[in-house]
NUVEX-926740 format. One record per residue: residue in three letters; z, y, x of N, C-alpha, C in turn. Coordinates in steps of 0.1 Angstrom, whole numbers, plus 5000, padded with zeros to 4 digits. Example, Ala and Ser with C-alpha at 12.3 -4.5 7.8 and 13.67 -1.06 7.14 Angstrom:
! residues 2
Ala507849435132507849555123507849675132 Ser507149785128507149895137507950005129 
END
This chain:
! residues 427
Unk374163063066374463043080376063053082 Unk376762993089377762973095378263003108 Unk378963103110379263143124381063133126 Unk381163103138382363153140382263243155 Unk382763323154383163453160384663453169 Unk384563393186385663403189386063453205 Unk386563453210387163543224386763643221 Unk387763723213387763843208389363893206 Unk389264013206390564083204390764143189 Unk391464123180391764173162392064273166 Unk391164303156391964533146391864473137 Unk392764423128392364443109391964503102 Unk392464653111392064783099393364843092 Unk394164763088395664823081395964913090 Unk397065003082397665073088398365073103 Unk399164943100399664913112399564793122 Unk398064833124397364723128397464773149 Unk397464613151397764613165396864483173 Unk396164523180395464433190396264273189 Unk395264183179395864053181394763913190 Unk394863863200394263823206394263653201 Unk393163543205393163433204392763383189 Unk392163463180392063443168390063433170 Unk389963343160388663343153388863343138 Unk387263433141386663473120385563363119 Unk385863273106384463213103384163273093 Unk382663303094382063323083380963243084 Unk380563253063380063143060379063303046 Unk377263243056376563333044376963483042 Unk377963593037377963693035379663713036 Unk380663613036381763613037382763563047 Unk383563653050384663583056385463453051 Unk385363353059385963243048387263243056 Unk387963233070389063233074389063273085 Unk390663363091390663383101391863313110 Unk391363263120392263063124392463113139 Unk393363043147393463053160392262973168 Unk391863013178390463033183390462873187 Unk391362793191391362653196391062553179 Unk391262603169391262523156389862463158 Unk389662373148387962303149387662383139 Unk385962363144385162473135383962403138 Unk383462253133382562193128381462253116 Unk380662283122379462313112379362443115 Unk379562493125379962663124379162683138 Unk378062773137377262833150378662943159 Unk378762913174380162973177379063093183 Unk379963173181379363313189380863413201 Unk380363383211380963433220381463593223 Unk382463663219382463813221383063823233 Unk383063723238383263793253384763903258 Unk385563903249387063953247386564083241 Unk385864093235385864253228386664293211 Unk386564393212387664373200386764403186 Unk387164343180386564333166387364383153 Unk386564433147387864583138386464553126 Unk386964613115386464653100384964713106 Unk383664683099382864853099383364943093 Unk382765053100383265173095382465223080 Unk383365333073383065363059383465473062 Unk381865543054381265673054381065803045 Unk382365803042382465853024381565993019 Unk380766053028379766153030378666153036 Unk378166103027376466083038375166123022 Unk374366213034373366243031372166223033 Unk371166093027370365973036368966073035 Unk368566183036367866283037367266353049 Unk368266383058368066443067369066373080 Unk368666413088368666343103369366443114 Unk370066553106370666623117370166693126 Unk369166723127368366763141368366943140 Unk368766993144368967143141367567223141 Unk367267323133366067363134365767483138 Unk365167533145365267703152364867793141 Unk364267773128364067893119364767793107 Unk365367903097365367833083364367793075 Unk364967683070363967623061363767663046 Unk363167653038363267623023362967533022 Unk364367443019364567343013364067273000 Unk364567382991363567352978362167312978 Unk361767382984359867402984359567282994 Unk360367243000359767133010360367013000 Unk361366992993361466912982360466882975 Unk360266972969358966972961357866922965 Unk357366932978356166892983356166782988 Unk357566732990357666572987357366472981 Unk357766532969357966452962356466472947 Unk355766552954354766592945353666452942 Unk353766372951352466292952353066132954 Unk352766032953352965872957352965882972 Unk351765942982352165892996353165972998 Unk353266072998354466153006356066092997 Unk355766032989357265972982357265862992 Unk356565792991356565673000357265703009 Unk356165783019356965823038358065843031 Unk358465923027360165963026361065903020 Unk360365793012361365693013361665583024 Unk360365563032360365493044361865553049 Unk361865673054362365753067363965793058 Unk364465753046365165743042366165603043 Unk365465513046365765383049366265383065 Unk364965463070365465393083366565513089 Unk367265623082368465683085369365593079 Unk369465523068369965433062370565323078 Unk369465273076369365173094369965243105 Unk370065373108370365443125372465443117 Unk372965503104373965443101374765323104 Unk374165213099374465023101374665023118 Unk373665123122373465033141374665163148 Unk374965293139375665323146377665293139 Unk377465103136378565093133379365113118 Unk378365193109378865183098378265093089 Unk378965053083378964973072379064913056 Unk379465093053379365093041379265253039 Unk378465313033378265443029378265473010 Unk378965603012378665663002377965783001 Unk377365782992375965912992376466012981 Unk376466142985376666222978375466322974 Unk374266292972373566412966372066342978 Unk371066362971370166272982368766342973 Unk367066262975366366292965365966182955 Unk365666222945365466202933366166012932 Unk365465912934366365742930366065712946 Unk366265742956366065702967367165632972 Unk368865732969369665642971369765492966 Unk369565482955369765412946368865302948 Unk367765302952366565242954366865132971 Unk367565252979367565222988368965072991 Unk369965132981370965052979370664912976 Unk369664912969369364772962368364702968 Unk367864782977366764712987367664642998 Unk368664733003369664683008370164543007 Unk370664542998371564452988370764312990 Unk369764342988368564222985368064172999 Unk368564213011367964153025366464183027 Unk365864363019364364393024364764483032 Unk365464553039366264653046367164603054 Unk367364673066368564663071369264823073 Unk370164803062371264913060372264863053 Unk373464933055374964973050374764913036 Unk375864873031376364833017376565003011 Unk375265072999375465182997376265172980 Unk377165322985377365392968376765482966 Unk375965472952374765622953375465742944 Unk374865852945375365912936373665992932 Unk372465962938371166012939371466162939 Unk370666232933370766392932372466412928 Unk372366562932373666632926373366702917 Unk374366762910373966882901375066982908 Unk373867102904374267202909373867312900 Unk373667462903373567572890372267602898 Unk371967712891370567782894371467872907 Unk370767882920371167942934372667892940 Unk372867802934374067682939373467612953 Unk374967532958374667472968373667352964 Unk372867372975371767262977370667242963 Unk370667322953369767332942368567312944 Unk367867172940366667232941366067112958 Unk367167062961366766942975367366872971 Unk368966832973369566712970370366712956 Unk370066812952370466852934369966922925 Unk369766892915369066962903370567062900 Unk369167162896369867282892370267332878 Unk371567282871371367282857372067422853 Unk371367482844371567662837372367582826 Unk372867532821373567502811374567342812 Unk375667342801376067232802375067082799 Unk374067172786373167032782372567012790 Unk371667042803371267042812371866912821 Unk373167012824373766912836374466782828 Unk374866782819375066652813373466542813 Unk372266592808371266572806371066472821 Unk371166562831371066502848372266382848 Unk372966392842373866292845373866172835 Unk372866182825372366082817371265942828 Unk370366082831369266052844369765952852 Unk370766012859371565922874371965832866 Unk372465792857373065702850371865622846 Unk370965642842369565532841369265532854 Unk369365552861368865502879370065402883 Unk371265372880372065302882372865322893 Unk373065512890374265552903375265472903 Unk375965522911377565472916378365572909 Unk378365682912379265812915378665942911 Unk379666022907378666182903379366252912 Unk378266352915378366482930378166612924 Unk378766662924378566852914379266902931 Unk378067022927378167112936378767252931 Unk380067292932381167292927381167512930 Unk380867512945381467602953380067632962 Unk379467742966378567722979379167692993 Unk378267733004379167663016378967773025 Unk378767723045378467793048377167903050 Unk376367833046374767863053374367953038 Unk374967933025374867993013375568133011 Unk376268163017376968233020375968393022 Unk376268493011375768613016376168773025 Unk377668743027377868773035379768763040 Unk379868813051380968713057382068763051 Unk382968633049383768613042383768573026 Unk382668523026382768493017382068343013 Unk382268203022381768053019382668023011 Unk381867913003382167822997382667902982 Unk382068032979382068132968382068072951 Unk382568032941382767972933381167982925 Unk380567882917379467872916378967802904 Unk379367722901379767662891380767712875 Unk380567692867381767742859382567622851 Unk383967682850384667562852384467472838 Unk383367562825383567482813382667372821 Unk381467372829380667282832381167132840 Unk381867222855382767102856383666972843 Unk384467082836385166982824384066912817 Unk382866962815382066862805381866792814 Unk381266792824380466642828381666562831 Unk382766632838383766532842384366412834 Unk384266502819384866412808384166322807 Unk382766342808381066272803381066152815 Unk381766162826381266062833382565992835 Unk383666052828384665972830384965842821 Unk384365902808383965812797382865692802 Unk381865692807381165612814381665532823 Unk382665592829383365502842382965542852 Unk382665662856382165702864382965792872 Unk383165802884384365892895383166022895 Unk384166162902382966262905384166332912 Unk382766302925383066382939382366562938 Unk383266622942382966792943382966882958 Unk381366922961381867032970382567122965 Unk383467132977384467252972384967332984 Unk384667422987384967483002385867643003 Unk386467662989387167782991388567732983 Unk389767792983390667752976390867772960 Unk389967862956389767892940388867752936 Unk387767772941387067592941387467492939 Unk388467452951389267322947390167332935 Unk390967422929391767462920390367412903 Unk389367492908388567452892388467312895 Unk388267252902387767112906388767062896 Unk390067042901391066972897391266992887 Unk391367142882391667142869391067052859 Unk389667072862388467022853388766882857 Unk389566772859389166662862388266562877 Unk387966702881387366612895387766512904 Unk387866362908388366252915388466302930 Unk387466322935387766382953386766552954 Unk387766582963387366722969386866692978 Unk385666742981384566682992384866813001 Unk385166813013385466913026387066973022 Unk386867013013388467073010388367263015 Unk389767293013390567443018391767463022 Unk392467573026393567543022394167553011 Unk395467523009395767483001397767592996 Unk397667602986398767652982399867512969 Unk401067592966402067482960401467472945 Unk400567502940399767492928398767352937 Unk397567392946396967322943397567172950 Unk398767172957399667062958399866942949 Unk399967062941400566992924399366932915 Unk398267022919397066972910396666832919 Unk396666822928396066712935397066602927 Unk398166602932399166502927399066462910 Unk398466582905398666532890397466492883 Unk396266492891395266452890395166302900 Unk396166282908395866152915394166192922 Unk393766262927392366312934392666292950 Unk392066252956391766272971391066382976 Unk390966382991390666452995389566423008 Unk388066433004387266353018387066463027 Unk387866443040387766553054386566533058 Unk385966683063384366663066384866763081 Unk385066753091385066803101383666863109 Unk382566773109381966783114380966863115 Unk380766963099379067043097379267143104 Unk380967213097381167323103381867343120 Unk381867273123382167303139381467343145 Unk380367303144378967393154378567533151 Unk379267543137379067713136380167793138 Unk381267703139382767783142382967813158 Unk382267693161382967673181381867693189 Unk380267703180379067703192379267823197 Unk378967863206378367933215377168053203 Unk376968143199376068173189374468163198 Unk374168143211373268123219372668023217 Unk373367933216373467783218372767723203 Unk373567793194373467783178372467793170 Unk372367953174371468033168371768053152 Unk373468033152373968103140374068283141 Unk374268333132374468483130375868503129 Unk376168633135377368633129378168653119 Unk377568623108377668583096378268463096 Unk377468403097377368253098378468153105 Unk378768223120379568203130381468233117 Unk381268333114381968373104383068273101 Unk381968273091382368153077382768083081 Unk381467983089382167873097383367843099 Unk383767933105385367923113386267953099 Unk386468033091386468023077386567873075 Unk385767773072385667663068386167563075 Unk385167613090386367463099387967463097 Unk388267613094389967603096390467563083 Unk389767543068390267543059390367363055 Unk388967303061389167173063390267113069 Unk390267143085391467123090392967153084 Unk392667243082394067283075394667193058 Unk393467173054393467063039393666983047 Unk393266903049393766763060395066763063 Unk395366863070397166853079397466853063 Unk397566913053398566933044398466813037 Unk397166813031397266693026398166533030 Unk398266543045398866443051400266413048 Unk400466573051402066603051402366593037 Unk401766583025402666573010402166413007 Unk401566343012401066223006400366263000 Unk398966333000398066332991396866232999 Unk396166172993395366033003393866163011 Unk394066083021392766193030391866053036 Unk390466053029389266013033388566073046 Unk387566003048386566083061385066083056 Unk384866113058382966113061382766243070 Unk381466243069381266343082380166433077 Unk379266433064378466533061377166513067 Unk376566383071375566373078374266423073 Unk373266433081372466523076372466653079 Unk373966723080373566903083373366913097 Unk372767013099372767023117373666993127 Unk373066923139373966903150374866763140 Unk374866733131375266573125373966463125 Unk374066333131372766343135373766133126 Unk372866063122372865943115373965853122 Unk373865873132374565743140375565773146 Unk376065873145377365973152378565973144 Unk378865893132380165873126381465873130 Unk381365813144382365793150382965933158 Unk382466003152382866183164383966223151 Unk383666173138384366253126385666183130 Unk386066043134387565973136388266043147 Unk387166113166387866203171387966283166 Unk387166383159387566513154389066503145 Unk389166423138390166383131391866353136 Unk391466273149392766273159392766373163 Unk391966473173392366603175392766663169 Unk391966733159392266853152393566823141 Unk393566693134394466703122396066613131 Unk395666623146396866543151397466433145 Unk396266313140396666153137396566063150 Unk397165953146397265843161395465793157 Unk394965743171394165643171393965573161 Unk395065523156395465363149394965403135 Unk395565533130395365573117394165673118 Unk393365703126391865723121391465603117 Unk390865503128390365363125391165343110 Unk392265283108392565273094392065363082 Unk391965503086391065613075389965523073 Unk388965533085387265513082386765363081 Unk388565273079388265133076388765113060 Unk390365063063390865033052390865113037 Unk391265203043391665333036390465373027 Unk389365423031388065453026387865373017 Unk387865293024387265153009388065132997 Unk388965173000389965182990389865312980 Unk389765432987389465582981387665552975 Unk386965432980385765452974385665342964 Unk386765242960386765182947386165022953 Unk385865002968385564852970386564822979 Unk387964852978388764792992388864652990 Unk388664612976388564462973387664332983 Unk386564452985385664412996385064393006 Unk385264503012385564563024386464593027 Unk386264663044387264723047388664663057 Unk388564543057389164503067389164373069 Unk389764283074388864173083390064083075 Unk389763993066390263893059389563833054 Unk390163713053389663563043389363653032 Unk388063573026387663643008386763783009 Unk387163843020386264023021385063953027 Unk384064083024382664103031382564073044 Unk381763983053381764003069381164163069 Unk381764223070381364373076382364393088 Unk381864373102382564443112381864443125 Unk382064553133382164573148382664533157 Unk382164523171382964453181382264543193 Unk383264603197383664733208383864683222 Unk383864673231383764643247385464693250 Unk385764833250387264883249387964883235 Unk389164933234389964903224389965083223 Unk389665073210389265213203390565263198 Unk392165193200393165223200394065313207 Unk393065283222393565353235392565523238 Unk391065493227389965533236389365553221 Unk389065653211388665633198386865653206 Unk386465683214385165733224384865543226 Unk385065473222384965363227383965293213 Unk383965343198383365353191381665363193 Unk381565423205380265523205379265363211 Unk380265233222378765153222379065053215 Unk378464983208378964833203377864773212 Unk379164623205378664493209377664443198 Unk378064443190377564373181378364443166 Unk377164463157377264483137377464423133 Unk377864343125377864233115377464383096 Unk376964303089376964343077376664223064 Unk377564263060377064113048376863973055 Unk377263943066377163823074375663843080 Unk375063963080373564003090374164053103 Unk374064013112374364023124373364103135 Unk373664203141372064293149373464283165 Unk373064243174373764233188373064363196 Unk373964393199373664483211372764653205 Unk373464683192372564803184372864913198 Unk371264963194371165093204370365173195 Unk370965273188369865373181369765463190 Unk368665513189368065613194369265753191 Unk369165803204370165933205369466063206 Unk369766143196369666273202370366363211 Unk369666303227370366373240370766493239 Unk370066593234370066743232371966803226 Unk371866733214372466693205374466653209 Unk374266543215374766463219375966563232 Unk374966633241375666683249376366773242 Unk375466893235376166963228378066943225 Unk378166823217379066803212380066683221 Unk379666653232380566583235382166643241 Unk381966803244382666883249383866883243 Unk383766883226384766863215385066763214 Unk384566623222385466563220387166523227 Unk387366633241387866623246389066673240 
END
């Protein structure tokens, strides 16, 4: 199919990209073939009318968890043990791989268009990626990483990661992912906040750093990147030492782990979003402890604070948003680009650039994605206001494009509850 796309307003996605008016995109099948002034002829080409809205990259999601849906729960769970009972039988694999897909889907409709998965169950990412791929799904162009590995009473052991007691173990798991046809390896590095036994003490080192160095070497040799929770500053420090590619949430940061970033060439993916509901809720509201309330703020400040620094030495800063943990709900990506203008004090211009250009590039397809040129992927959005002026302008589309699949007028379903909660921070 052949479309051309025009009365529309350009975002590129670059850095120093600026509202360009009068231009049409043809695309042809899954590709952008050129982008021409809107009067050029465009014979053979279905025209689709945007109505002046502006048309920018989809967004890219460098933390997503296609598992869970965000929905906050009034008691704790065990996670493990509901894993388990998941995945015990054919039907219950099924449903959850269904409901895996269609969080996959509430992503695409809420504007993103390419995710990377950090830790998920058993080949579901992976499964899901390729169903993707193949036009039996409608979701995101995914990077999997399936399970994580983690240690015995590590973060998330036992749900979205196997829990390896040894190096043969977790090397063993990362043979596994590697026969499912990951993307990416995810070690769970550090605990976080909810792991945490008492306050003052998230994101507690967890891992040992001979383990990190083996797999890192093990997957580096394969070709393989490996992303790390890391949420204290001793954490990030083993990370890097050992080889790790990106620090998943971050800390702060001292003139050592400055230097380690830089000499490992590692990024840094900013996760604003898990911990704000435990740092700024209300504990009423929450129904965090104050334990919990704690840490949080512990963590939200140490993300934030990795972020500003990072910015300020040139070390590269990613986004994703951690979806899946409470009060992060599938379709809400676009709260991580405000949170990101506020809190880390960037322009408009260069969020959009983070969760376009940028990402794609820190996730190894900016060849592909990521911004709106001849030869890249048709992956993009088209916004009613200019998200330049108004980053809250993200929140309705006009229309997804993905792989030249086109869905007009997406409306996923909102969690109202949810929703109000947090719109307060966006201010």
């Amino acid at each position: 199919m052949k479309r051309a796309y025009f009365n529309c307003i350009l975002l590129d996605g670059t850095e120093q990209m600026e509202p360009v008016a009068h231009k049409m995109v043809l695309v042809d099948g899954e590709k952008i073939t050129a982008i021409v002034e809107e009067t050029a002829p465009c014979e053979g080409y279905e025209k689709v009318d945007l109505k002046g809205g502006y048309l920018m990259p989809g967004l890219i999601n460098l933390h997503v968890h296609l598992a869970g849906n965000g929905k906050p729960s009034a008691k704790p769970r065990d996670n493990a043990a509901l894993v388990r009972r998941i995945l015990s039988n054919g039907l219950t694999r099924a449903v959850a791989y269904r409901l895996v897909c269609s969080y996959a889907k509430l992503e695409l409709l809420g504007g993103v268009t390419t995710i990377r998965t950090v830790g998920g169950l058993a080949d579901f990412d992976t499964r899901c990626r390729d169903d993707a791929a193949k036009g039996k799904i409608l979701a995101p162009r995914i990077l999997a990483a399936n399970e994580g590995i983690s240690v015995p009473g590590g973060h998330m052991a036992g749900s979205v990661a196997v829990a390896a007691h040894n190096n043969a173990e977790a090397l063993a798991q990362l043979r596994r992912a590697g026969e499912q046809g990951m993307d990416l390896v995810k070690l769970m590095i550090t605990g976080g906040v909810l792991d945490a036994t008492q306050k003052g003490t998230p994101g507690e080192l967890k891992m040992k750093p001979e383990m990190v160095r083996a797999v890192c070497d093990e997957a580096h040799r394969l070709g393989y990147s490996v992303a790390a929770h890391t949420e204290s500053p001793e954490g990030v420090k083993v990370a890097l030492e050992n080889g790790v590619d990106s620090i998943e949430h971050g800390a702060k940061m001292d003139e050592e782990t400055i230097r380690l970033y830089k000499e490992r060439g590692a990024f840094v993916c900013t996760t604003i979003s898990p911990a704000l509901p435990y740092a700024l809720f209300d504990p009423a509201i929450s129904g965090a402890s104050e334990k919990d309330q704690y840490n949080g703020r512990i963590v939200f400040d140490g993300v934030v604070e990795s972020a500003r620094t990072a910015l300020v030495n040139g070390i590269p800063v990613g986004l994703g948003n951690d979806v899946g943990c409470p009060y992060v709900t599938q379709y809400d990506f676009w709260r991580e680009l405000c949170y990101f203008h506020k809190y880390c004090g960037v322009s408009n211009q260069f969020a959009l650039h983070t969760a376009t250009l940028r990402n794609a590039r820190l996730a190894g397809v900016g060849e592909v994605t990521g911004s709106i040129e001849a030869g890249k992927s048709a992956d993009f959005i088209v916004t009613r206001r200019n998200p330049l002026d108004d980053l809250t302008a993200l929140r309705q589309l006009e229309l997804v494009v993905c792989r030249g699949r086109a869905v007009h007028k997406p409306a996923p379903k909102r969690n109202k509850t949810v929703d109000a909660l947090l719109d307060p921070y966006l201010a």
